[in-house]
C-alpha positions in Angstrom: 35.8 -34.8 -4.2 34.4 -31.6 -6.4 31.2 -34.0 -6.9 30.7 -34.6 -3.4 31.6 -30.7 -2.6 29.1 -29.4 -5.1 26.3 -31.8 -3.9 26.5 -30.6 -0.6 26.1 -26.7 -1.7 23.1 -27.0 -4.1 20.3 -27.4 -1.4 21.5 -23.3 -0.4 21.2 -23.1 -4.2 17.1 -22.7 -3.7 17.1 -20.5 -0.6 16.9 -16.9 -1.9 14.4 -18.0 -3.9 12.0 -19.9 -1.4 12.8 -17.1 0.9 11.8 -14.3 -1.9 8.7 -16.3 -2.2 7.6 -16.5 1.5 8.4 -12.5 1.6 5.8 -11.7 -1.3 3.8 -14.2 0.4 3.8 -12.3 3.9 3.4 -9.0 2.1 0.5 -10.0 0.2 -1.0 -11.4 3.2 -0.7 -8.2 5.0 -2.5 -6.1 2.3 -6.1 -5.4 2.5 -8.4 -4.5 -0.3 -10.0 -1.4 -0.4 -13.0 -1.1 1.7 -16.3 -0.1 -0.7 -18.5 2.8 0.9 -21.9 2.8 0.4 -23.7 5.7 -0.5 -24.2 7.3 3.2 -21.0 6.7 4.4 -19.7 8.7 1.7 -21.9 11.4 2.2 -21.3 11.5 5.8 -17.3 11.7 5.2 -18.3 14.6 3.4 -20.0 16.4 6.1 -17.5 15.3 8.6 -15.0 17.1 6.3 -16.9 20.3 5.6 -17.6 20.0 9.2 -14.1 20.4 10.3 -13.2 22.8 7.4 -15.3 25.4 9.2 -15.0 24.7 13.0 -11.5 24.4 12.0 -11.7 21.2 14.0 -9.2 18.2 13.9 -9.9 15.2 12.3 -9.0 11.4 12.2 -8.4 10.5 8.5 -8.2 6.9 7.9 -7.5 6.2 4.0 -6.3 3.5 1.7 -2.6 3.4 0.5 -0.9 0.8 -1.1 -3.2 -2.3 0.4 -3.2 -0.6 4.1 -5.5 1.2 6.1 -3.2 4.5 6.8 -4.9 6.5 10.1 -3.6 10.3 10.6 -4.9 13.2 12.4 -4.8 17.4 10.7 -6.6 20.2 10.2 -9.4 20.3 6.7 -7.9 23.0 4.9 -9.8 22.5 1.8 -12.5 20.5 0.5 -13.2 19.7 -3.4 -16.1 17.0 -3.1 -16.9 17.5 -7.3 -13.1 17.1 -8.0 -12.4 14.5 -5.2 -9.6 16.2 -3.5 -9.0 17.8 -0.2 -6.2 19.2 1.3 -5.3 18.6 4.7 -2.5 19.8 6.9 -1.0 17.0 9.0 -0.4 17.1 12.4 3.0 16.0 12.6 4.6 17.7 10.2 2.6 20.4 9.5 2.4 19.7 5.9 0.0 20.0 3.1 -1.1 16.9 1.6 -3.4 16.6 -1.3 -5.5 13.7 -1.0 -8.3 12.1 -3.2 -11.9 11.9 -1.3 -12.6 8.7 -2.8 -9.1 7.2 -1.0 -11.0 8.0 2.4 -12.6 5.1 4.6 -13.5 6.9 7.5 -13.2 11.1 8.9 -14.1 11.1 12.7 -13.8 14.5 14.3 -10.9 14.6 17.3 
């Protein structure tokens, strides 16, 4: 009987694992890598952000987090291009966020 019983449980025995496995599978699959710039696009993500600093204009920011292509709209409230940082405030919640330039894909004015 206890044979029989246990027999009939250890096929459940591998789920959590298989199912683990097709999770980091479907993950990884949803992940991009980060997009290389060339030269020009960079520069003109540059102006685009300067741009906007002083017309005080809003922006699209799309950047690259965590293997995703993350798109927001705020205000340029500072620009850094030697340090590769700018600040922007979201529009949302109105909040500061510090960002690296060389995490941006693409600035389109609003």
């Amino acid at each position: 009987m206890e044979h029989r019983g246990m027999k009939k449980w250890r096929p459940f025995a591998t789920m959590p694992e298989q199912y683990i496995g097709l999770q980091e599978m479907i993950n990884k699959q949803a992940e991009v890598a980060q997009p290389v710039l060339t030269e020009e696009q960079m520069e003109q993500i540059n102006f685009t952000l300067i741009e906007a600093l002083h017309t005080n204009k809003q922006v699209y920011l799309t950047y690259y987090k965590q293997g995703q292509c993350i798109t927001e709209t705020g205000f340029i409230q500072f620009v850094d291009s030697l340090g590769d940082l700018f600040i922007f405030i979201d529009d949302v919640f109105e909040l500061k966020n510090k960002m690296r330039l060389s995490d941006l894909i693409d600035v389109r004015l609003a």
